[in-house]
C-alpha positions in Angstrom: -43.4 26.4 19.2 -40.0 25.6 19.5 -38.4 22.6 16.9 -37.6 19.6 19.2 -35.9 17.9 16.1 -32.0 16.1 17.2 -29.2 17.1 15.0 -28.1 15.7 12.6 -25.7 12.8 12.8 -22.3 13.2 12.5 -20.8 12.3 9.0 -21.5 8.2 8.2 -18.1 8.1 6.5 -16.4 9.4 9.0 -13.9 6.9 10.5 -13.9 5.2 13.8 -11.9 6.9 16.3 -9.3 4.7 17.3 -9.1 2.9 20.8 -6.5 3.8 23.3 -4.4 1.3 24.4 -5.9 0.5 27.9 -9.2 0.3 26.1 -8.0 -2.0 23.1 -6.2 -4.3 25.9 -9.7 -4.5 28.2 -11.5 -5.7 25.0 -9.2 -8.0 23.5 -9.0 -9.7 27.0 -12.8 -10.0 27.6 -13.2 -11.2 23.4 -10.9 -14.1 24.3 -12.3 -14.8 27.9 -15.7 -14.0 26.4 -15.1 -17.2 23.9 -14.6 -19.5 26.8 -18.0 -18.5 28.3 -19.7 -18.1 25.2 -18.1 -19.6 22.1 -17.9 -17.8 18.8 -20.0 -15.0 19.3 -18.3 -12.4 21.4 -15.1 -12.4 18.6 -17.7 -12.3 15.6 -19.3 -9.3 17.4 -16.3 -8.2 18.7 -14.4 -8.4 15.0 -17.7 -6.5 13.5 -17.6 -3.6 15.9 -14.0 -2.7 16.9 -12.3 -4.5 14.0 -11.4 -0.8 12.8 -10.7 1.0 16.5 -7.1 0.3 16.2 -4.3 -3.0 14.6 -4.1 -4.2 18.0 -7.7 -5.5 18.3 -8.3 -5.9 15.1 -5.8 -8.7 15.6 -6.9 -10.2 19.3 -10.5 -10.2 17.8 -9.3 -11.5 14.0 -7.3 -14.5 15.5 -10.0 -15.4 18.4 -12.9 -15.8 15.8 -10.7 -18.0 13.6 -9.5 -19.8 16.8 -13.7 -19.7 17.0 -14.6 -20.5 14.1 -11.5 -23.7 14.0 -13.6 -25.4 17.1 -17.3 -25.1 15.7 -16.1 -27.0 12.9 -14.1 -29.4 15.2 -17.8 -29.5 17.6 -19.6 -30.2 14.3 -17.1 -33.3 13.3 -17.1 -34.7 17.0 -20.4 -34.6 17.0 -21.1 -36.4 14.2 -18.4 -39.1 15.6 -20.4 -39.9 18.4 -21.8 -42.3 16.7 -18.4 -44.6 17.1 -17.6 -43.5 20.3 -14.2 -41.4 19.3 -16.0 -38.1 19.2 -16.5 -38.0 22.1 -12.7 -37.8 23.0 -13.0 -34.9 20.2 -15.5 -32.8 22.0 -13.6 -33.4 25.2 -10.2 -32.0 23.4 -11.9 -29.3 21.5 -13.1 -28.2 24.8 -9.8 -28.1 26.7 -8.1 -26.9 23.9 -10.6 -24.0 24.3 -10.5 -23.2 27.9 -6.5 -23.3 28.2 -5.8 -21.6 24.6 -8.1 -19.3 25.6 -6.9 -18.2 29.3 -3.7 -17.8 27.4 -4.9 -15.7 24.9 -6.9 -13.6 27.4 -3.3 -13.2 29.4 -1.4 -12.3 26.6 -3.9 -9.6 25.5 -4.1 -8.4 28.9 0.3 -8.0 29.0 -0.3 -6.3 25.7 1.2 -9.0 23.4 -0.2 -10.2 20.6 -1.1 -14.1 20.2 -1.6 -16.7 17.6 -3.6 -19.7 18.7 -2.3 -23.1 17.2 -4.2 -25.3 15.5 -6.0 -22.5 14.3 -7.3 -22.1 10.3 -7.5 -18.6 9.2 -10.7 -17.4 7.9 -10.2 -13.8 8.4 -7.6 -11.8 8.5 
């Protein structure tokens, strides 16, 4: 009888090997256009799981969850103004500011560059 046992895995502390360019581009790209469709979760997962490939998405997916994070709270406020009407303007601005911050984000990951969304508060770095 032959053991039918996997080996073992390689070393936990090893670090993650770093994303090529191409790659890191491709994922920055979809985490921003991935926001639009989705909101805040494709930059929290992406910022959990490639945050440590390589410093350029560490930064595309840093910089979209704040961007993220910056609307949920600005959702949560014009929400809450419904009540008297004006949030409803708020929702309506958080969204645009979404869609076209977001397409230019996406762009600029895709050229390579880095971005900086405005209006943005930083919660991680």
């Amino acid at each position: 009888m032959t053991n039918s046992t996997p080996p073992p895995p390689a070393n936990p502390n090893q670090a993650p090997t770093p994303m090529n360019p191409a790659d890191e581009k491709l994922w920055a790209t979809l985490v921003h256009v991935g926001g639009i469709l989705f909101y805040f979760v494709p930059a929290l997962i992406g910022y959990i799981v490639l945050k440590d490939r390589g410093p350029f998405i560490r930064a595309h997916t840093a910089t979209a969850l704040n961007f993220q994070l910056t609307l949920l709270i600005a959702y949560a406020v014009g929400g809450v103004l419904t009540i008297i009407l004006v949030g409803y303007l708020v929702l309506l601005a958080a969204f645009v500011l979404m869609v076209v911050f977001g397409i230019m984000a996406a762009l600029a990951a895709n050229r390579g560059e880095y971005y900086t969304y405005p209006l943005s508060i930083k919660f991680v770095n």
